[in-house]
ROLONU-629048 format. One record per residue: residue in one letter; x, y, z of N, C-alpha, C in turn. Coordinates in steps of 0.02 Angstrom, whole numbers, plus 50000, padded with zeros to 5 digits. Layout:
! residues N
aXYZXYZXYZ;...
This chain:
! residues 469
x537845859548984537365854448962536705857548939;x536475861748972535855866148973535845869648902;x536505873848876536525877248821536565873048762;x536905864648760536935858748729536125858248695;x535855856948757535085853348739534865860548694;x534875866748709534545872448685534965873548616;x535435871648593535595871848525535455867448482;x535265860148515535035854648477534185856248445;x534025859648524533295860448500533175866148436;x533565871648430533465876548378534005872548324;x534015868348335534535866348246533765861448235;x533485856748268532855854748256532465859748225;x532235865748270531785870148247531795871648135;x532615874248153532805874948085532715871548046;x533085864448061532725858548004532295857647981;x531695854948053530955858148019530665862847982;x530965869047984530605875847938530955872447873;x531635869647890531845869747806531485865147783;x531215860747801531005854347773530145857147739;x529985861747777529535863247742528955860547760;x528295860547713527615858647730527635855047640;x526905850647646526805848147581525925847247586;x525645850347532525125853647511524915851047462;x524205849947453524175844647390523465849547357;x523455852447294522775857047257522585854847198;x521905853147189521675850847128521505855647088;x521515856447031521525861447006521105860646910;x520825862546876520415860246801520795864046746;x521035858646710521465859046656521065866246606;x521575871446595521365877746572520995880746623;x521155878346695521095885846750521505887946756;x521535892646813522135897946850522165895346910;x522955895546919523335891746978523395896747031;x523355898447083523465902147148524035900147200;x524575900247194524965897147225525155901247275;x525145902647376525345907747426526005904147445;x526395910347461527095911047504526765905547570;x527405902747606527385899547675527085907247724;x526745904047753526455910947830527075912747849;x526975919647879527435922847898528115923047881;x528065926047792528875926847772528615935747761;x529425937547796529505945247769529885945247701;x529375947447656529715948447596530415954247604;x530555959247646530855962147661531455962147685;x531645955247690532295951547717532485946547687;x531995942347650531985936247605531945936247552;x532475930847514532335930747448531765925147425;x531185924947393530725920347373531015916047294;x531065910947286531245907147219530415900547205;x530325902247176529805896447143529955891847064;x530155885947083530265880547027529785874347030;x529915872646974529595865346953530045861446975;x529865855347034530285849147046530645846246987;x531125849547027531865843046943531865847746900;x531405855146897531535859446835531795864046855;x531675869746792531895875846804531775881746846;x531915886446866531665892546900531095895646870;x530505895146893530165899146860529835908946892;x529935909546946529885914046972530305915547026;x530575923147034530745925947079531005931847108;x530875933547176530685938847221531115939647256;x531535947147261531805949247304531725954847367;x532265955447410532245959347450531995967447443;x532155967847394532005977147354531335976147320;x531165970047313530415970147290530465968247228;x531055968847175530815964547114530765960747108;x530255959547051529955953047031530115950246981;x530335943946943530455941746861530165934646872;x529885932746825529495925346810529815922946742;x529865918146720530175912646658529955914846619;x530105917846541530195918446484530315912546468;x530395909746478530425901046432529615896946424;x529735896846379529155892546350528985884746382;x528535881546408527795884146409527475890246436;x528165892746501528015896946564527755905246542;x528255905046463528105912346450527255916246434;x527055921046489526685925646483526135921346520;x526245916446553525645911846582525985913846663;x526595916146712526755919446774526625924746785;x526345925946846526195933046883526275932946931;x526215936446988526295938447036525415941047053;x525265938647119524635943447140524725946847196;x524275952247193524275957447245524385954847329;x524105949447321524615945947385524935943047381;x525495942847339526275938647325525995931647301;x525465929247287525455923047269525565923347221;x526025915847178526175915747105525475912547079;x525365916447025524785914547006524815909646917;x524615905746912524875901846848524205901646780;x524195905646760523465905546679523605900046638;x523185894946647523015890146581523405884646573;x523265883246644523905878746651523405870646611;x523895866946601523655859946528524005857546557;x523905847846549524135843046534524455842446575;x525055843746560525845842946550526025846746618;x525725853146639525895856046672525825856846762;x525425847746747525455847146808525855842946856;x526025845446914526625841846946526955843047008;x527465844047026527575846047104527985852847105;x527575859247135528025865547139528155866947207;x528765869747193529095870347258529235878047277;x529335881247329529265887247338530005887247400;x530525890747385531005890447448531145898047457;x531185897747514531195906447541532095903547567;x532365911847574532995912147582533115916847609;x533885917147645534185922747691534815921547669;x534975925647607535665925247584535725918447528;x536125915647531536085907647514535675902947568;x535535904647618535255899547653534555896847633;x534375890447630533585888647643533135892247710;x532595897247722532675896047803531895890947793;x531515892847721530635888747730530485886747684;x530315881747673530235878747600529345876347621;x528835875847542528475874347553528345872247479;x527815865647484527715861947407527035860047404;x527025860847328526065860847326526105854047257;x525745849847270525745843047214524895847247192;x525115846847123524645850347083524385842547050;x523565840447068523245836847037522595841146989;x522645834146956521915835746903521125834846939;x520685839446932520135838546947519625839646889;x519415834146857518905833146792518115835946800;x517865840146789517165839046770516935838846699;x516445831846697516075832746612515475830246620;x515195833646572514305832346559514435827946507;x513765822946486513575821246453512675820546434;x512475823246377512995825046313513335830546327;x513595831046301513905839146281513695843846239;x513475841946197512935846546146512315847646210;x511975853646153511365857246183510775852846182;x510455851746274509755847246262509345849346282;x508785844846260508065848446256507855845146324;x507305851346333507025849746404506635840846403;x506955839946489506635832046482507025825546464;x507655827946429508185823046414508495822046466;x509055816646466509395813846514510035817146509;x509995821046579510885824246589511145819446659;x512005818946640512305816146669513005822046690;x513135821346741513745826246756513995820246810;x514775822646816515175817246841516035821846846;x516215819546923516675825346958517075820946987;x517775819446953518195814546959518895818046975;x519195816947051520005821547059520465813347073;x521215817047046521665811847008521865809547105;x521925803147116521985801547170522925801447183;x523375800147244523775800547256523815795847315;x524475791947292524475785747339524835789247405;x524575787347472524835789147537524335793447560;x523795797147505523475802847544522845799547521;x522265804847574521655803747580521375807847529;x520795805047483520565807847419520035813547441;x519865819747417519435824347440518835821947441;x518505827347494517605824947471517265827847418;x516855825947369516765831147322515985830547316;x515955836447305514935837747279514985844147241;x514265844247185514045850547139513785857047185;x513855860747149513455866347156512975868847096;x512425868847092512125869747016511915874647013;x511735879646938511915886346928511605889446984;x511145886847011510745894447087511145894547139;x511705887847126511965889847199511865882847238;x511595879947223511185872847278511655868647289;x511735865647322512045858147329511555854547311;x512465849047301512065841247243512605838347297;x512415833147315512845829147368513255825547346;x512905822047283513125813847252513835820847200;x514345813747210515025814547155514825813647081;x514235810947074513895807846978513205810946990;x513035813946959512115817046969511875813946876;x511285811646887511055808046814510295809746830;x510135815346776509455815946801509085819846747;x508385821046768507945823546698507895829946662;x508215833946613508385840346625508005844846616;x508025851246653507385855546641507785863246617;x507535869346612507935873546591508025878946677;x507995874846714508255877346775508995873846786;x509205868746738509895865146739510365869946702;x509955873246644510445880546633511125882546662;x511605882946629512225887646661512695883946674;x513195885646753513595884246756513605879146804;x514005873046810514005868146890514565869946907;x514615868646942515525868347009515335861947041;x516015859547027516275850747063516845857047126;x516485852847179516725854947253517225848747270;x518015849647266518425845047292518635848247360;x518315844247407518885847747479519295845247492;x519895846847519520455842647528520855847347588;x520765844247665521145849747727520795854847726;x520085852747712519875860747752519745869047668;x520095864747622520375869547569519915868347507;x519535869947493519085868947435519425872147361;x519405867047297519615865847239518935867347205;x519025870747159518395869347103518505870547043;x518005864347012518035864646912517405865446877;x517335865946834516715870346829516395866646751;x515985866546731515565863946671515095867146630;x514985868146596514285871046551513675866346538;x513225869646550512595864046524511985868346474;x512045865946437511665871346393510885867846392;x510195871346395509575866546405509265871046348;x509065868246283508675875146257507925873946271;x507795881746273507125881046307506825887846285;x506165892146268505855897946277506105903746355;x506295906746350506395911446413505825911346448;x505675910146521505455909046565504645916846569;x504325915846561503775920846571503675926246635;x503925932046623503655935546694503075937346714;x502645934746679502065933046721501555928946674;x501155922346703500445918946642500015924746600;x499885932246632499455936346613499655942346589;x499535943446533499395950146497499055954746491;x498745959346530498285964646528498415969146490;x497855972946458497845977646393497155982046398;x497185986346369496425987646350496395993446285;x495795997146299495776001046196496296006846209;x496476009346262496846014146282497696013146292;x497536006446270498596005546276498735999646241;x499355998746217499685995446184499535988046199;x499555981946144499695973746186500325973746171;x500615969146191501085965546187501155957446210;x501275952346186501185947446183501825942546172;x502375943246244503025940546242503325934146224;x503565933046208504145925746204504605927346166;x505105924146190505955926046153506225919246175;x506855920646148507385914446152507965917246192;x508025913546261508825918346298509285918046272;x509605925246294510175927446261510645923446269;x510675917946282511455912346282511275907446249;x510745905146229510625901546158510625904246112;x510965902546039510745906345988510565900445925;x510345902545859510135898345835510525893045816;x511175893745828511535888845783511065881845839;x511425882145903511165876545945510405876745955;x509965879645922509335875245927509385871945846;x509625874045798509645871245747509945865645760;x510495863945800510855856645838510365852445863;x509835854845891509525850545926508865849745867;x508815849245828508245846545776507745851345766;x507695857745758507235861845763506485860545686;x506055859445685505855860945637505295864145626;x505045870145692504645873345646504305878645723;x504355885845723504135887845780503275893145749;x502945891745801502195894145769501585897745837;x501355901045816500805905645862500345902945851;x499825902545894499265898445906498755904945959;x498115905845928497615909245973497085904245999;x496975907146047496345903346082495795905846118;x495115908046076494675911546124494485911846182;x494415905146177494085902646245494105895646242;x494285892846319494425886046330493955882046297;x494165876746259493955872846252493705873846145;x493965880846161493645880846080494365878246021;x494385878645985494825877045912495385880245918;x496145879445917496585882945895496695890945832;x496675894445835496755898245760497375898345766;x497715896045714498595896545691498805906345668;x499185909345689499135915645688499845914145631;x500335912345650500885916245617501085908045620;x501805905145573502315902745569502835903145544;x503385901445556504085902345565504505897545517;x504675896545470505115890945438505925892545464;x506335890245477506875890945500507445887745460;x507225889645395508025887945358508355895045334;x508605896845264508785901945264508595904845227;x508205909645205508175915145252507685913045301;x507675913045372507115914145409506495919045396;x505905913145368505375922645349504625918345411;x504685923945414503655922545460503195922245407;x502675917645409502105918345360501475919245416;x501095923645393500465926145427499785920645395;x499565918245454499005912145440498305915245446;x498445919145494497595921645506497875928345522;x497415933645482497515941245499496875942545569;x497345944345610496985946945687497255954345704;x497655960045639497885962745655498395966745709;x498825958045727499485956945761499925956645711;x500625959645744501145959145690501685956745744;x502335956145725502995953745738503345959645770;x503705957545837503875965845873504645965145803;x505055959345808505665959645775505725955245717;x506495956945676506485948645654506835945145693;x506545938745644506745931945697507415931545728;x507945934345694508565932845687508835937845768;x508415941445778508645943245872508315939345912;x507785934145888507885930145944507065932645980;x506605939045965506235941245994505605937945957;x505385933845972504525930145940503775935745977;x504105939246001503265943446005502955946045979;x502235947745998501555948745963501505955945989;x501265958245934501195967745990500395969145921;x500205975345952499675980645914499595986245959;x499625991245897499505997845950499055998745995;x498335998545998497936000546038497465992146041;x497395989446109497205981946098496345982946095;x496085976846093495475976446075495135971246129;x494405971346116494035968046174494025959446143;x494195959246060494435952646056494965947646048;x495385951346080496205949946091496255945946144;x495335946546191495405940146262495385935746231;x495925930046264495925923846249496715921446273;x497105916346257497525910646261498035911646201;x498795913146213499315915246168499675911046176;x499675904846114500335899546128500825902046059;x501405902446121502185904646062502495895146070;x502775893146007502805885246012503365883945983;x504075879545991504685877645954504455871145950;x504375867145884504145860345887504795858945840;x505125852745882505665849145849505565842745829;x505775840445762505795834945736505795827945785;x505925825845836505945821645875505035822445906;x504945826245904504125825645928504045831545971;x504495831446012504725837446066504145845846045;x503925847746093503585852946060503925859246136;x504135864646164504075867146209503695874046179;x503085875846239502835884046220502805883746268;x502565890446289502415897646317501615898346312;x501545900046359500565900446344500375907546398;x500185913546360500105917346372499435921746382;x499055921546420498435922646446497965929546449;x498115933946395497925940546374497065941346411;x497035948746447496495949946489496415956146440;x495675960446449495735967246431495445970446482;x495355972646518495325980246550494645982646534;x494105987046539493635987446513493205992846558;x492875997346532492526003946584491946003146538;x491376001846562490726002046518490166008746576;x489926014046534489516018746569488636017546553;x488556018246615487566016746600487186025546615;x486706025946606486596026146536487026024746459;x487516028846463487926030446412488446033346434;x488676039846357489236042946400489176051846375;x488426052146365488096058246343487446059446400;x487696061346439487046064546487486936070946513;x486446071846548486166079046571486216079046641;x486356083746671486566084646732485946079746768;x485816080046812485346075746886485246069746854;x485526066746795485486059446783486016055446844;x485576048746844486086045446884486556042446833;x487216040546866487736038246816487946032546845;x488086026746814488486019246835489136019146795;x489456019646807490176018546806490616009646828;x490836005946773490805999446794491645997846755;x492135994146806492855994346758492945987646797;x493275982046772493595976446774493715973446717;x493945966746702494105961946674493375956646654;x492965957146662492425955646649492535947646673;x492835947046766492615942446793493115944846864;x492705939646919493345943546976494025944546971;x494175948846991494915950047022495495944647042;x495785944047044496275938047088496565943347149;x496555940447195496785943247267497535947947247;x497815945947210498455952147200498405957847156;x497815957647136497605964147095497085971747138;x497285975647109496465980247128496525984947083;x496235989747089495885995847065495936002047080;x496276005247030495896014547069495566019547004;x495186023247028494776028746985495176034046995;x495196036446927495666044446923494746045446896;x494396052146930493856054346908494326061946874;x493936067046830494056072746848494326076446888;x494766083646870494676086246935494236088846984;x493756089846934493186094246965492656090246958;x492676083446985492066080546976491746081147064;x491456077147067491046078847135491416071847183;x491416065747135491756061047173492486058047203;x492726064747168493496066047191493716063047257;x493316066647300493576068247373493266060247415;x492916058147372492856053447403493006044747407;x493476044947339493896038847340494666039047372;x494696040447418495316040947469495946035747478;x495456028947470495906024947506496266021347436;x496756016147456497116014447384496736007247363;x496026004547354495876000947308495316002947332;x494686004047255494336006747255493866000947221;x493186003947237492715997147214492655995647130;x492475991647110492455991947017491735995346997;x491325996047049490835997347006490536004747060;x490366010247018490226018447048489666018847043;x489276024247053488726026847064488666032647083;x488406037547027488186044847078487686046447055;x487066047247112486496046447094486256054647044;x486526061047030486546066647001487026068346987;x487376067446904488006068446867487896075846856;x488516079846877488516089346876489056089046813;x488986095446801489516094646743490166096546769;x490246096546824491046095046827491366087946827;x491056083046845490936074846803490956074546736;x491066080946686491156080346631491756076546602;x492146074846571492756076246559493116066246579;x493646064846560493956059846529494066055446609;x493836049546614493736047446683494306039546658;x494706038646716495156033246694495306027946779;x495276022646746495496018846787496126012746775;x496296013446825496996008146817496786001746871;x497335997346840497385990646865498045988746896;x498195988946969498845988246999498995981847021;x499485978447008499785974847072500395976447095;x500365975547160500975977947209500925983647206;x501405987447193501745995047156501665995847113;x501485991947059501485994346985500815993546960;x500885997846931500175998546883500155994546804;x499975988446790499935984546722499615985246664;x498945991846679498765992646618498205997746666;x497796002546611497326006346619496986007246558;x496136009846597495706009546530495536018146550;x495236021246489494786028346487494426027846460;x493706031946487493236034246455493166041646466;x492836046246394492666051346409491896053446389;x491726056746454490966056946469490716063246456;x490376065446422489936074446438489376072646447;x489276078846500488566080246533488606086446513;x487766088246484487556094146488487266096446527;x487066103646549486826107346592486086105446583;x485656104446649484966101746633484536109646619;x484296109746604483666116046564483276117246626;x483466124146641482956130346702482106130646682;x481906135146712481116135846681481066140946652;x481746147946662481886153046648482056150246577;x482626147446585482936144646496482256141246466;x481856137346491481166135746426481016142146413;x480816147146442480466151246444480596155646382;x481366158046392481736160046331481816157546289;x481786152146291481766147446213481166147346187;x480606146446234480016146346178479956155346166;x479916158846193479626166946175480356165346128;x481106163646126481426167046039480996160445987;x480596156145995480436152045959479976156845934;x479316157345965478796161545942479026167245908;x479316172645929479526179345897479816174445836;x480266171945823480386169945758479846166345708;x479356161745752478686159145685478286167345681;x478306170845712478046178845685478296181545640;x479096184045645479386186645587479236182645532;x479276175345534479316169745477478426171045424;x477836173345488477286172945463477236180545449;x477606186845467477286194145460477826193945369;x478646189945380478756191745320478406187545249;x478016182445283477516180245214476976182145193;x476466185945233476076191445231476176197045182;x476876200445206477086205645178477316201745083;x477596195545079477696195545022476986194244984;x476466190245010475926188944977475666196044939;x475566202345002475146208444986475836211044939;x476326210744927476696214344873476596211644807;x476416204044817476406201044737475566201544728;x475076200944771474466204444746474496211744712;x475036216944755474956223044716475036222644647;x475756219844624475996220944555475576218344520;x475146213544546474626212844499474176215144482;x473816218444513473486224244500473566231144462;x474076230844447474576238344436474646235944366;x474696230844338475036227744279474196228844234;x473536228444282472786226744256472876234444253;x472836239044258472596246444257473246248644197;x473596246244187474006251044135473876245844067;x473526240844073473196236843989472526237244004;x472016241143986471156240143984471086240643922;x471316241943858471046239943789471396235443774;x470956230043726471096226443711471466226643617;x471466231543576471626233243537471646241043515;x472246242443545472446250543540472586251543474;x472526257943470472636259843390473386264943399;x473766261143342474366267643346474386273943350;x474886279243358474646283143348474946285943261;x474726292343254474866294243175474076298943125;x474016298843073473596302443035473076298943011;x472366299643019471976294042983471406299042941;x471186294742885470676297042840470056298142869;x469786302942868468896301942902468436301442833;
């Protein structure tokens, strides 16, 4: 009786493995399918078969390890195998969804069967075309339901990563909506995902409001268009006209620097010459302002601007500083002068900035700017001439250094009493030579004159020759 009950119970056991498990995966029309073996099969004893319910064979695995998948069309070149035996399915459409079945074997026998009901999981935006910042985006994450079972829970993930809770998100778009979403279907613990594009056109994001420059280094004056927009889709979205704008100072007048017509050929026309030019052409996408060596009237307010036909305008507003070392007296002095030395932006600092002085090597104040931010404004009350020579300061934040200015200063050696001394005695000895050699020419041109009176004293000489008496 005992061995009775213990064979009933392992013909149960068996039934159950044969009967299998049933698995339900949502999956987005033109993804890749991941389909795993039942737990704990030894490929090493078992034969693996994978078909479509009511269809054909489409994959299968034997004991020696080979592998063959369907050559028949739709199946052909869309089966694989992955590095962990899962059948893996590329690009699967439409049609191709439905109930797969997986039966493991020992000889002819069934010993585990396992089945996966392949549903659809939808994500779509609307619009679908490329929008401008501020418009209304709608996304919406819909999986195909199945009568008898419980429908997944589903929420976004938006391109940083974040959760979105709601199954429909309808909201105002900015160019942080950029990229990619994921619709999160869970279903047992097992997360499904389908994925969407949202395109926002917009100016590339600024790495920083401020531009520092000065006469000693290059400007540059950024805005571009990111590299995953290109013009076709801002031309989609109504583009009509992108333009540079200067601004001295708050509150004063626009000057229009450059504009952009955007049909074909794309050309820049120059509005006001400020001796800025174009780093590229338009057609990479790069709108910046550069000049070799910047200037003290380059401070001011840099708007880069895409204004589209709908009214829509988005810029970039770029806040150019210069850098600046002004020397008192000057930058020509004599040793025991005092010297002022003065470098900033020609207003405070902001708390994430500072300062350091590169003096000379051989200046005197070397040794004594030690620490790493140094004051803006110096003083040494007797400039030596090892203070001679090219004095520079930079402008850091964090770790990096954003720009630096130079000046170069000479000092001369201040004058001994020994050195007057020698200067006036070679002064004098030279007004001597200057007065003994005009002396000497006076008494030489008095001589010849005299010399010229003693060889004519008649006034009518008589030739010489024979005369009558």
């Amino acid at each position: 009786m005992r061995n009775l009950i213990q064979s009933v119970l392992l013909l149960i056991v068996v039934f159950e493995s044969a009967a299998g498990t049933y698995e339900v995966r949502y999956f987005q029309v033109g993804g890749t399918v991941k389909l795993p073996l039942p737990a704990g099969v030894d490929l090493k004893q078992h034969y693996v078969y994978w078909k479509l319910e009511g269809g054909p064979e489409l994959a299968v695995q034997n004991p020696l390890g080979r592998k063959s998948t369907s050559e028949v069309e739709p199946w052909k070149n869309r089966l694989s195998w992955t590095d962990g035996n899962e059948l893996m399915i590329t690009n699967i459409q439409q049609e191709n969804f439905g109930t797969f079945v997986c039966e493991v074997k020992r000889m002819s026998v069934v010993i585990r069967t396992i089945t996966y009901k392949l549903l659809r999981l939808t994500a779509t935006v609307k619009p679908s075309t490329p929008l401008l910042p501020r418009s209304t985006l709608s996304l919406t994450c819909n999986a195909e339901t199945l009568q008898g079972h419980e429908n997944p829970q589903i929420h976004w993930l938006n391109p940083h990563g974040e959760r979105e809770l709601n199954q429909q998100i309808t909201k105002i778009a900015t160019s942080q909506d950029n990229g990619k979403w994921t619709c999160v279907a869970t279903h047992n613990q097992i997360e499904n995902k389908a994925y969407v594009s949202v395109t926002v056109v917009d100016l590339s994001p600024p790495t920083s409001q401020s531009q520092y420059t000065s006469k000693s280094r290059p400007l540059t004056i950024p805005c571009s268009i990111p590299a995953h927009i290109s013009w076709g889709q801002i031309n989609d979205t109504g583009i009509k006209e992108v333009h540079w704008h200067f601004i001295p100072k708050p509150g004063s007048s626009p000057q229009r620097l450059f504009s952009l017509s955007v049909g074909n050929p794309m050309t820049w026309k120059a509005e006001k010459d400020r001796g800025l030019r174009l780093v590229s052409e338009p057609k990479k996408k790069d709108l910046s302002l550069t000049r070799f060596r910047g200037k003290e009237e380059d401070e001011g307010d840099y708007v880069c601007a895409l204004e589209f036909k709908n009214g829509v305008i988005l810029n970039r507003t770029v806040h150019v500083q210069v850098l600046r070392i002004t020397s008192s007296p000057g930058t020509e002095l004599i040793s025991g002068q005092q010297l002022n030395l003065t470098c900033g932006l020609g207003q405070p600092l902001p708390s994430d900035l500072r300062l350091k002085w590169f003096p000379p090597e051989q200046s005197s104040l070397l040794s004594s700017l030690t620490s790493d931010r140094h004051p803006a404004h110096l003083t040494i009350p007797e400039v030596g001439t090892g203070d001679s020579g090219k004095w520079r300061c930079e402008l850091w934040r964090s770790k990096a250094c954003v720009t630096f200015a130079e000046i170069t200063l000479k000092i001369e050696p201040r004058l001994s009493v020994w050195m007057l001394v020698v200067i006036c005695s070679v002064t004098v000895i030279v007004l001597l030579l200057l007065v003994l050699i005009f002396i000497l020419c006076r008494r030489r041109q008095r001589k010849m004159r005299h010399l010229r009176h003693r060889l004519c004293q008649c006034k009518t000489p008589k030739p010489k020759g024979f005369y009558r008496t």
